[in-house]
C-alpha positions as CSV (number, residue, x, y, z in Angstrom):
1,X,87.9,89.8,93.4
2,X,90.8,90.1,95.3
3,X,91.1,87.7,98.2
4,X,93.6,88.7,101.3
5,X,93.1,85.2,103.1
6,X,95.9,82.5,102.9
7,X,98.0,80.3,104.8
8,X,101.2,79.1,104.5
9,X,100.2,75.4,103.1
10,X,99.1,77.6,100.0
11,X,101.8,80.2,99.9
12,X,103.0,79.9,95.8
13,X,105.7,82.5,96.6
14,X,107.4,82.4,99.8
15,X,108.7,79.3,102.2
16,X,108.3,79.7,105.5
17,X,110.8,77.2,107.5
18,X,111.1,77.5,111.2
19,X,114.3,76.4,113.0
20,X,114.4,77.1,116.8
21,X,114.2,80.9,117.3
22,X,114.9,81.1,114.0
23,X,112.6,81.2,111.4
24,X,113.8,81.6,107.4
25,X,111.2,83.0,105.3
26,X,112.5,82.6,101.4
27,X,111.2,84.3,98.7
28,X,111.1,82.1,95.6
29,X,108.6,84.4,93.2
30,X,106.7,82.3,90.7
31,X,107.3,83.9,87.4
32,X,103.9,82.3,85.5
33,X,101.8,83.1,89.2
34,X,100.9,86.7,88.8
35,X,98.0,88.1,90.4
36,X,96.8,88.9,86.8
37,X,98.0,87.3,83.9
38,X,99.4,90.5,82.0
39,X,102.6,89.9,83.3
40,X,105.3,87.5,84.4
41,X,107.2,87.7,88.0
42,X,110.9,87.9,86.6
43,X,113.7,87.8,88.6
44,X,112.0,87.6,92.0
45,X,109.7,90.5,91.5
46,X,106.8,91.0,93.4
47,X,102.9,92.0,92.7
48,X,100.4,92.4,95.3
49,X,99.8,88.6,95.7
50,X,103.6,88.2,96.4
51,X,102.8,90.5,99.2
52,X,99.8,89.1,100.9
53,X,101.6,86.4,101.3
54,X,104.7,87.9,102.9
55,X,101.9,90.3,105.2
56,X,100.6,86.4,106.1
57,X,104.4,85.2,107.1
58,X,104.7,88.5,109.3
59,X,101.5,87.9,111.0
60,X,101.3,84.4,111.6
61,X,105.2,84.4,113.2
62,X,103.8,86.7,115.7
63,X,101.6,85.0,116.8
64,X,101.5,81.4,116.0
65,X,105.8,81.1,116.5
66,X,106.4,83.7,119.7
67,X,109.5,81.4,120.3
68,X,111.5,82.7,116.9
69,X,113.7,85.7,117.4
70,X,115.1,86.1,114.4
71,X,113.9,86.1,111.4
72,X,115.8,85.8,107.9
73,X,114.2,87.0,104.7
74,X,116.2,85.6,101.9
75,X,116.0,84.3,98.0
76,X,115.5,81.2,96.5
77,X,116.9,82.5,93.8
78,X,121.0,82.1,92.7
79,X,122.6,85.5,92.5
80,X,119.8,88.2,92.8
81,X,117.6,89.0,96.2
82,X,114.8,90.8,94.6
83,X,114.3,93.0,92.1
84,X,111.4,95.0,93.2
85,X,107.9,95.8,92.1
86,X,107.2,94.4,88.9
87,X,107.2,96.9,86.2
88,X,105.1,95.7,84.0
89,X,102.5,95.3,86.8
90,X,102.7,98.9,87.7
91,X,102.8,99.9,84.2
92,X,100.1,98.2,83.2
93,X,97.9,99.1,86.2
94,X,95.0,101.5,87.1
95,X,96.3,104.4,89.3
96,X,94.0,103.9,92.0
97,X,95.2,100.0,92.0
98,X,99.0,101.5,92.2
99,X,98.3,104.0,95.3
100,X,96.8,101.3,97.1
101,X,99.9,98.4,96.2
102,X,102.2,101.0,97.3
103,X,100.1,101.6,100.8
104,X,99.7,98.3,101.0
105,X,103.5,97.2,100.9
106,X,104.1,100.4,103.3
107,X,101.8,98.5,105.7
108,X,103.4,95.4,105.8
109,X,107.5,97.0,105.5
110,X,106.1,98.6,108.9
111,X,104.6,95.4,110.7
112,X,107.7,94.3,110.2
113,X,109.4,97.0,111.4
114,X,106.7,97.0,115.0
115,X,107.7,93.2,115.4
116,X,111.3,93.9,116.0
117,X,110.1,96.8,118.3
118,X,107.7,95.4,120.0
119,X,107.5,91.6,119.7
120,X,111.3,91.0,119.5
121,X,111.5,88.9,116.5
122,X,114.4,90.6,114.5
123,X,114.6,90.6,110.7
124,X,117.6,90.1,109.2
125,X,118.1,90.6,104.5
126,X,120.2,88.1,103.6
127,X,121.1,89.7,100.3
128,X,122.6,87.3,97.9
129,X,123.0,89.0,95.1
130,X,120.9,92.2,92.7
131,X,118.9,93.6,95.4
132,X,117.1,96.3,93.7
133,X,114.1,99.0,94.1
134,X,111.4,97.3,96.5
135,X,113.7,95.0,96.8
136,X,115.8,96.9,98.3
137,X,113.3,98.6,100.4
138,X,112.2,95.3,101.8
139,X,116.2,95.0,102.9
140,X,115.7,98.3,104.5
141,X,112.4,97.5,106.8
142,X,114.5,94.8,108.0
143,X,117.3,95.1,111.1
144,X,120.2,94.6,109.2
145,X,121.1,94.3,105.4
146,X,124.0,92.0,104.7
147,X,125.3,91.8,101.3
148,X,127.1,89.2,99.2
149,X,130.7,89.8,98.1
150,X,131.1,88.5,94.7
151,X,132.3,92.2,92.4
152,X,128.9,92.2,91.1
153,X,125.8,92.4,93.6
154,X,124.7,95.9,94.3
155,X,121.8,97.3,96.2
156,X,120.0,100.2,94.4
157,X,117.2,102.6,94.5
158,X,117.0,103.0,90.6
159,X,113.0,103.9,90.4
160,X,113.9,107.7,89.7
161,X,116.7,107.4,87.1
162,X,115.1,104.4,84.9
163,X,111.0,105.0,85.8
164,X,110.4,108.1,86.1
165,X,108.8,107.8,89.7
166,X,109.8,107.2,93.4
167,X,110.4,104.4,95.0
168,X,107.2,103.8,96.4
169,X,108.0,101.3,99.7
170,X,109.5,103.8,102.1
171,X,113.0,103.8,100.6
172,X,114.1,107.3,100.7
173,X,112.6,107.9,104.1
174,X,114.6,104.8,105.3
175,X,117.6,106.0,103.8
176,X,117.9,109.0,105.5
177,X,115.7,108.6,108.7
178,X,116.5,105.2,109.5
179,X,119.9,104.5,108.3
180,X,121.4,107.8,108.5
181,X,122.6,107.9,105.5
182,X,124.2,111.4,104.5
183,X,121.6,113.5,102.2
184,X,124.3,114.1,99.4
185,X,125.4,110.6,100.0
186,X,122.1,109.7,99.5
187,X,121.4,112.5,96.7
188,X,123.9,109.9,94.7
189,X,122.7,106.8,95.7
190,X,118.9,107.5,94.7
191,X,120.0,108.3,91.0
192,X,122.3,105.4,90.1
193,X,120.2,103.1,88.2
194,X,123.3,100.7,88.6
195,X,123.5,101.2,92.4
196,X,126.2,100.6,94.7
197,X,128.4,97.7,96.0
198,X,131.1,96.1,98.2
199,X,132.8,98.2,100.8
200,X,131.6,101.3,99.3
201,X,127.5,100.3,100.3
202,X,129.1,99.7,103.9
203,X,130.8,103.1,104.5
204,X,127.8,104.9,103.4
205,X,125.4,103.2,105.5
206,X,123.5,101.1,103.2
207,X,124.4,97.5,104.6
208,X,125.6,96.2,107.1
209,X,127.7,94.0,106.5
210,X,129.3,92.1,103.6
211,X,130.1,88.3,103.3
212,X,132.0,86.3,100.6
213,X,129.4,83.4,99.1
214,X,131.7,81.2,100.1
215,X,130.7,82.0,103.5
216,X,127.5,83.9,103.1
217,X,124.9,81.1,104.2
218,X,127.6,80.8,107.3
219,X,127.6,84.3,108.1
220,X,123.8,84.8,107.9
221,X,123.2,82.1,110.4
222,X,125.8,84.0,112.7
223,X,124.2,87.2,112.6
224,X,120.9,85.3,113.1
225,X,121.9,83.6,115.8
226,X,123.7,86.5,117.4
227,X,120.5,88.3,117.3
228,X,118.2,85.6,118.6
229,X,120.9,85.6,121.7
230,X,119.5,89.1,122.8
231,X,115.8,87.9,122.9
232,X,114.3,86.5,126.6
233,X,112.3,83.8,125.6
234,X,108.4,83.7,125.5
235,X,106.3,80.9,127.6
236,X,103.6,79.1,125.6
237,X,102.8,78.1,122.5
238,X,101.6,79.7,119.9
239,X,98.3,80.6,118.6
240,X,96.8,79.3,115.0
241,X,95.1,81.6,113.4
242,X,91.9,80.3,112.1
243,X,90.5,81.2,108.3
244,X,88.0,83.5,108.9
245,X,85.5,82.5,105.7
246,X,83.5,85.8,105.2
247,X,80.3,84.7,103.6
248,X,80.2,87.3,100.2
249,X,77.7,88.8,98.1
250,X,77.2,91.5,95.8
251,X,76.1,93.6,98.3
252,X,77.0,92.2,101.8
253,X,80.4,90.6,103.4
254,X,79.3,88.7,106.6
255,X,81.7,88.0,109.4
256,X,81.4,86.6,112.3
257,X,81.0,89.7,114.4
258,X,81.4,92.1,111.6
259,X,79.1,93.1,108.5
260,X,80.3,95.4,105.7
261,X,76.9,96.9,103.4
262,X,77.4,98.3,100.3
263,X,75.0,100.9,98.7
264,X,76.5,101.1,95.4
265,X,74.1,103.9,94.3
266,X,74.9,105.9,97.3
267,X,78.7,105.0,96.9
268,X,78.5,104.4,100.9
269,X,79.8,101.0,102.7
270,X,78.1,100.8,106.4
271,X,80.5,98.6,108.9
272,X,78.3,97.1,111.6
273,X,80.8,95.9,114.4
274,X,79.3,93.1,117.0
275,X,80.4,94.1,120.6
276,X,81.6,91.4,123.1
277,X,78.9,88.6,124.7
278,X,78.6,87.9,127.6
279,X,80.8,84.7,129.4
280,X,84.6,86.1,127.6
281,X,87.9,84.4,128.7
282,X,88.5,86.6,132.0
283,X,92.4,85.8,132.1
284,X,95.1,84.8,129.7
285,X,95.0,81.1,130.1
286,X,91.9,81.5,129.3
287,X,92.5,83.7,126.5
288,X,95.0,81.3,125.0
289,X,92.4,78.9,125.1
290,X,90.0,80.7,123.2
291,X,92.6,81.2,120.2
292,X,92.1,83.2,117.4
293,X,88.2,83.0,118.2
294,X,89.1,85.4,121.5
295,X,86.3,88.5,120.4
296,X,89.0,91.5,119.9
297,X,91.9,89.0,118.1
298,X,88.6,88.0,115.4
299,X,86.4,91.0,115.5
300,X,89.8,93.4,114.8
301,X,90.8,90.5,111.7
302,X,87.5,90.6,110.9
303,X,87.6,94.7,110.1
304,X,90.8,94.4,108.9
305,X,89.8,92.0,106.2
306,X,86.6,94.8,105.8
307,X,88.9,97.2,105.3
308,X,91.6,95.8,102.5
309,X,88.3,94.9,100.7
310,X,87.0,98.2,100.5
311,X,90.4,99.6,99.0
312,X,91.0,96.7,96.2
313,X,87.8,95.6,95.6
314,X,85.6,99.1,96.0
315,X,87.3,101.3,94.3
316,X,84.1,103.3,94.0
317,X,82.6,103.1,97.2
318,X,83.8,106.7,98.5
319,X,82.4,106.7,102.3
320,X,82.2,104.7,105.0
321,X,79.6,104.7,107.8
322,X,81.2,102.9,111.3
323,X,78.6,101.5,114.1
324,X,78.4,99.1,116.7
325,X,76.2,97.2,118.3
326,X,75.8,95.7,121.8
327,X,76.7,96.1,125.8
328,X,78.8,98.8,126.4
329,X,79.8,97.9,129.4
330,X,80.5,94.0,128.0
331,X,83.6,96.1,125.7
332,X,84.7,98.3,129.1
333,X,85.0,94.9,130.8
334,X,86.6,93.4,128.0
335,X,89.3,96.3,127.6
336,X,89.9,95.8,131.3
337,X,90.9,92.1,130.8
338,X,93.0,93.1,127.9
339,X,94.6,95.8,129.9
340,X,95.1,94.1,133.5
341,X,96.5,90.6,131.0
342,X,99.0,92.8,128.4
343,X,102.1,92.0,129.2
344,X,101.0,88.2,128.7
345,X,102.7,87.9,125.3
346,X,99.4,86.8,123.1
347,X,97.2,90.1,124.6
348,X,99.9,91.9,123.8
349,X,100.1,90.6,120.1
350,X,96.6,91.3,120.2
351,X,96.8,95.1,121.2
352,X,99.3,95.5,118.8
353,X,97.1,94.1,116.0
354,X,94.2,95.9,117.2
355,X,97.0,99.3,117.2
356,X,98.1,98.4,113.4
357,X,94.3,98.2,112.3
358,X,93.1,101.0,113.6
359,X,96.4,103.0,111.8
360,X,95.3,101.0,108.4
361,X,91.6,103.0,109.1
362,X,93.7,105.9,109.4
363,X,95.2,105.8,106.1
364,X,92.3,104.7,104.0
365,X,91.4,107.1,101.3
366,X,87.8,106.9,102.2
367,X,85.7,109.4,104.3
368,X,84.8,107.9,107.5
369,X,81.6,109.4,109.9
370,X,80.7,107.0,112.7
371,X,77.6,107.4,113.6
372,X,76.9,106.7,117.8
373,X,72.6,105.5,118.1
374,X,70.7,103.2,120.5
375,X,72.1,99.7,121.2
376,X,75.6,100.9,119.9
377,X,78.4,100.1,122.2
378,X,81.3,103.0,121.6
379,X,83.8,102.2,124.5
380,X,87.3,102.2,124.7
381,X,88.7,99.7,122.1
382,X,85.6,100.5,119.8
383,X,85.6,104.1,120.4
384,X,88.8,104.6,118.4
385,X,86.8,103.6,115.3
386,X,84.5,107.0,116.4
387,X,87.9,108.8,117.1
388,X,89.7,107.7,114.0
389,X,86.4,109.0,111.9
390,X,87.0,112.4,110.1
391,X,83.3,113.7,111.8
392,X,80.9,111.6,114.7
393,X,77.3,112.2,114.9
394,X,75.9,111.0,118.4
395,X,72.0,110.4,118.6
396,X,70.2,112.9,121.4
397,X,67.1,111.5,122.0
398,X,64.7,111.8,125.4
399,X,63.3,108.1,124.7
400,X,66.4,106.4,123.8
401,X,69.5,105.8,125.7
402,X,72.7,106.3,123.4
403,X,76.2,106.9,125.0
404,X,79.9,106.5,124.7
405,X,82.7,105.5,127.2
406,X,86.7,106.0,127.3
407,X,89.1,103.1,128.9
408,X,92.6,102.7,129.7
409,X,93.0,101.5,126.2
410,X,92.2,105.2,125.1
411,X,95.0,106.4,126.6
412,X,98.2,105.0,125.5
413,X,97.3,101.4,123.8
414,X,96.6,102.6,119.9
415,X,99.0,105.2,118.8
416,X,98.7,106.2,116.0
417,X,101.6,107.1,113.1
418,X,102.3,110.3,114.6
419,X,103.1,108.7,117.9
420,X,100.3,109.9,119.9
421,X,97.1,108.4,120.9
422,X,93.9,109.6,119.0
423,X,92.8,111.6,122.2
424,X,95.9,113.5,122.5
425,X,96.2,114.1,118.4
426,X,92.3,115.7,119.0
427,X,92.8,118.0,122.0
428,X,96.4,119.1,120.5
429,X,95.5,122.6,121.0
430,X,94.9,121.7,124.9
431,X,97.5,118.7,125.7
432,X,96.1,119.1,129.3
433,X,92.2,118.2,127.9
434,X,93.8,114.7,126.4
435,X,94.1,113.8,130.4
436,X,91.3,115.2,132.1
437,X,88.7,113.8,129.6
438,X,89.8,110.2,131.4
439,X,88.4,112.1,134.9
440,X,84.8,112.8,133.4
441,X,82.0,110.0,134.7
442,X,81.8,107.5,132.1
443,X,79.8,106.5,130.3
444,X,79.4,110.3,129.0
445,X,75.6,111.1,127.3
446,X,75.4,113.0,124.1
447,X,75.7,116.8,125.2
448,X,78.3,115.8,127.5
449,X,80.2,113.7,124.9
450,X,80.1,116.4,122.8
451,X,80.9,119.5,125.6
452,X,83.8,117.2,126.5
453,X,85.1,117.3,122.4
454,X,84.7,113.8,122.1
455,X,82.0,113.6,119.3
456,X,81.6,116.3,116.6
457,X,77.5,116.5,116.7
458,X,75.1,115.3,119.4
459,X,71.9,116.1,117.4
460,X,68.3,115.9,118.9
461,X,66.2,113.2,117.7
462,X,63.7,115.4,115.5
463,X,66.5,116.1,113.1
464,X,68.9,113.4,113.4
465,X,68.4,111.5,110.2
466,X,67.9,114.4,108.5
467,X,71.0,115.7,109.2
468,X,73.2,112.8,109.1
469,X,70.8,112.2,105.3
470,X,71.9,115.3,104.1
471,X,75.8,115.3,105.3
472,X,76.1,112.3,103.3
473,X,74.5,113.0,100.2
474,X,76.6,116.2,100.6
475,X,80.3,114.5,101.0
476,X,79.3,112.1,98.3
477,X,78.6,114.9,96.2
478,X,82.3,116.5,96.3
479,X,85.6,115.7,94.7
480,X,86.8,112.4,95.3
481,X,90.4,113.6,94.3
482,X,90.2,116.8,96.6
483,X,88.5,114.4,99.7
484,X,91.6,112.3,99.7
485,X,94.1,114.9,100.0
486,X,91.8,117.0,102.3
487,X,91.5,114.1,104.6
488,X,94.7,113.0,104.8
489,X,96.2,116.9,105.5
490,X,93.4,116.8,108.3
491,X,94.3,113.7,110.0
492,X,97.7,113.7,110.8
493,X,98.1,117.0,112.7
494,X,101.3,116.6,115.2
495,X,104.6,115.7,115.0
496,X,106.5,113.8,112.3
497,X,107.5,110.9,112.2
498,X,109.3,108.1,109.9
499,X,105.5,106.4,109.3
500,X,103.9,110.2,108.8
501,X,106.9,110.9,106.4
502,X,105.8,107.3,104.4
503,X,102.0,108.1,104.0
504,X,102.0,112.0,104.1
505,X,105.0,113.0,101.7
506,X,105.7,109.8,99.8
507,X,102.3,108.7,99.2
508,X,101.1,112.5,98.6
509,X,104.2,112.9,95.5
510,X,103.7,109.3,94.3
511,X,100.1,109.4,93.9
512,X,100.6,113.3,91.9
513,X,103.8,111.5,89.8
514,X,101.6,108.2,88.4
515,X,99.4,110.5,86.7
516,X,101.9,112.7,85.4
517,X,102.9,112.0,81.5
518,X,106.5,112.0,82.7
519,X,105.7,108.7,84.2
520,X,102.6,107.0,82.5
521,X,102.3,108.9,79.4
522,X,102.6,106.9,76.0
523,X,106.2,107.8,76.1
524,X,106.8,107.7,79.8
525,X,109.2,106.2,81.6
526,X,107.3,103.7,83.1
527,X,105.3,102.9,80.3
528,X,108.4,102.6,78.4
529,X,110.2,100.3,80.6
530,X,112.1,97.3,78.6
531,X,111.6,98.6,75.2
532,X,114.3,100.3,73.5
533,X,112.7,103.6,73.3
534,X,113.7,106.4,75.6
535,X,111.3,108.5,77.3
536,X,110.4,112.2,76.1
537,X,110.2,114.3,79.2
538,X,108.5,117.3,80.0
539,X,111.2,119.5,80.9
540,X,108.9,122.1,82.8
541,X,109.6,121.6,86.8
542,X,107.1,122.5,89.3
């Protein structure tokens, strides 16, 4: 089983030393430390255990050092950066198990990426030599690239020319869409397995800057420094952030406030989230106080956690079933604390968490139904789990009390990759609806929820598990393949953006080019990788 909890007293891959505002995260791989043993981590390539630990680093500077600014990612390695991936990894690796790697690593390139925009900690490559494929796409998710001058070190993109497949961390998107790079510029760059160096890789856009070794350790501290300079400073310290030691069984994972069931037979995981008790920390001293035990930071980790387990570790587990339970007006008062206390620069951290979880239930490749009953507690914060679901069935019954409620957090807190909130992504047809549903009396009842567009069903009690029985078993029944592609057309309607680009395009082409012979066929390229056997192509395009 694949475990997603570490620290940095047990990293085995990076170093994370903090200097002032300046933190230096080095990336040291340990070539006999793979996540499997089928392989060895040469040259400072990475698996998926390599990058649970860097996702750790990024989320634990946030919010356990708010007083570093800039951040330097750099080797610990003599004359090469990173050389991506590991091949042999991805070769020898199921195809669901690759998808996932690949969205995983997107994930983390972009909380990188949302802590120099919105948490002002700045990430700066420190490229001191080969810095190639994922390695180069970790340069890119980073503020500025600067490269060692020696007549050697090149950065490259060679995944197409020598594998037979994409790069799979966001690299052409930031190419172009980030970095500007010119498309025939970039048309050039993308196809030579060799890359490109020295003054060349500055005039087209692909670093930043270049620095003899002589002076490179110099010049990196510079730039750091330089960009640390910008920065106001936070007050406070920072916040630990506890383990949170899920109990585990075949069939249950029991958090604190969360519980994820599995019905293996059904192929259907149920996520129970635990709503807010009474007697929460009312302002952010308070808050502070509470740490990493504060109910949104540990309930959010908590389904988070749910959620990475699902993808790695339930491959076959095809639906997921989202309630809650509790007060709903206990999670309306606790969204108005986190609201009234977000500019405070832990809530904030908080919201931002709470924003990058609910975009990782976006992008899951399972189908999602929350389903809205007695005792559940669908407000604000926990009613983007019900908006982020592909359908909602909301409970109509004469006996029982069931409804749902929309806070200030639904309206600008949580966007999600396209840039707007869930509410305004539903009513995009009627851009004036995503407003006015904020003047409706809240909480809403079932007919209303659903006149208002806010739930797909309210169904009378007499036929409610019936109905919700049968539109299971029948989505369980259908193509897994055709679901995922289905779902992920359906939830992304809006404008584009450099994160839709990521998930919708790359991830779409990658996920059709790893089954394609081209690239994992006996004589693919990937499979082929390090022998001395070309690939045989088919020559038929598409």
């Amino acid at each position: 089983m694949i475990s997603f909890e570490t620290s940095p007293d047990s990293y085995r891959h990076w170093k994370l030393k903090i200097d002032g505002a300046i933190a230096f995260l080095t990336m040291d791989v340990q070539e006999d430390a793979p996540l499997v043993p089928q392989y060895k981590l040469k040259l400072n390539s990475y698996d998926l255990g390599v990058d649970i630990e860097l996702a750790d680093a990024v989320q634990r500077l946030r919010f356990e050092h708010p007083e570093v600014k800039t951040v330097v990612l750099r080797s610990g390695k003599g004359n090469i950066f990173c050389a991506g991936a590991n091949i042999f990894m991805l070769g020898s690796s199921g195809h669901g198990f690759k998808v996932n790697f690949c969205k995983y690593t997107n994930e983390t390139r972009l909380a990188m990426e949302d802590a120099c925009r919105f948490s002002g900690q700045h990430y700066i490559a420190a490229c001191n030599g080969t810095t190639a494929g994922g390695g180069y796409e970790l340069a890119l998710a980073c503020d500025e690239i600067i490269l060692v001058e020696d007549g050697n070190s090149a950065v490259s993109l060679p995944e197409t020319p020598l594998l037979g497949v994409l790069p799979g961390t966001g690299g052409l998107t930031r190419v172009v869409d980030k970095r500007k790079v010119r498309r025939d510029r970039a048309d050039v760059f993308c196809t030579l397995a060799e890359g490109i160096k020295g003054q060349r890789a500055v005039d087209w856009g692909l670093v930043d800057y270049l620095a003899p070794r002589s002076r490179f350790d110099e010049f990196v501290t510079e730039r750091a420094k330089n960009w640390a300079e910008r920065e106001k400073g936070k007050t406070g310290s920072g916040i630990p952030l506890k383990p949170l030691n899920p109990t585990i069984s075949n069939d249950e994972i029991l958090y604190h406030n969360v519980k994820l069931t599995l019905d293996r037979q059904r192929r259907v995981a149920t996520l129970t989230v635990q709503g807010p008790s009474a007697g929460q920390p009312e302002n952010a001293s308070a808050i502070c106080e509470a740490g990493s035990d504060f109910w949104p930071l540990r309930t959010f980790r908590e389904i988070d956690h749910a959620f990475l387990h699902l993808r790695f570790n339930e491959p076959e587990i095809g639906m997921l079933l989202l309630k809650t339970e509790g007060d709903l007006e206990a999670v309306q008062k606790m969204d108005e604390i986190l609201a009234r206390e977000s500019a405070h620069w832990f809530v904030k951290e908080i919201l931002l968490f709470m924003k990058r979880t609910l975009k990782r239930l976006d992008v899951t490749s399972r189908t999602i139904f929350a389903l809205i009953e007695p005792g559940s507690c669908f407000a604000g914060s926990l009613f983007e789990l019900a908006l982020a679901a592909d359908r909602s069935y909301m409970l109509d019954s004469p006996d029982e009390e069931v409804r749902i409620a929309l806070t200030s957090l639904n309206r600008e807190f949580f966007p999600m990759s396209n840039g707007l909130t869930r509410i305004q992504t539903r009513f995009l047809a009627d851009p004036d609806h995503s407003e006015s549903v904020f003047s409706l009396p809240q909480p809403m009842k079932p007919q209303d929820a659903e006149r208002a567009g806010l739930v797909t069903f309210s169904i009378d009690d007499l036929d409610y598990e019936d109905d919700v029985r049968v539109a299971i078993e029948e989505r369980a029944s259908l193509s897994p393949d055709a679901l995922t592609g289905m779902e992920s057309n359906l939830r992304f309607a809006g404008p584009e953006t450099m994160e839709t680009k990521i998930f919708g395009r790359l991830s779409a082409w990658q996920n059709w080019i790893f089954i394609r012979p081209n690239a994992v066929g006996e004589q693919g390229a990937l499979k082929l990788y390090g022998s001395p056997q070309r690939p045989a192509f088919d020559w038929k395009r598409t």
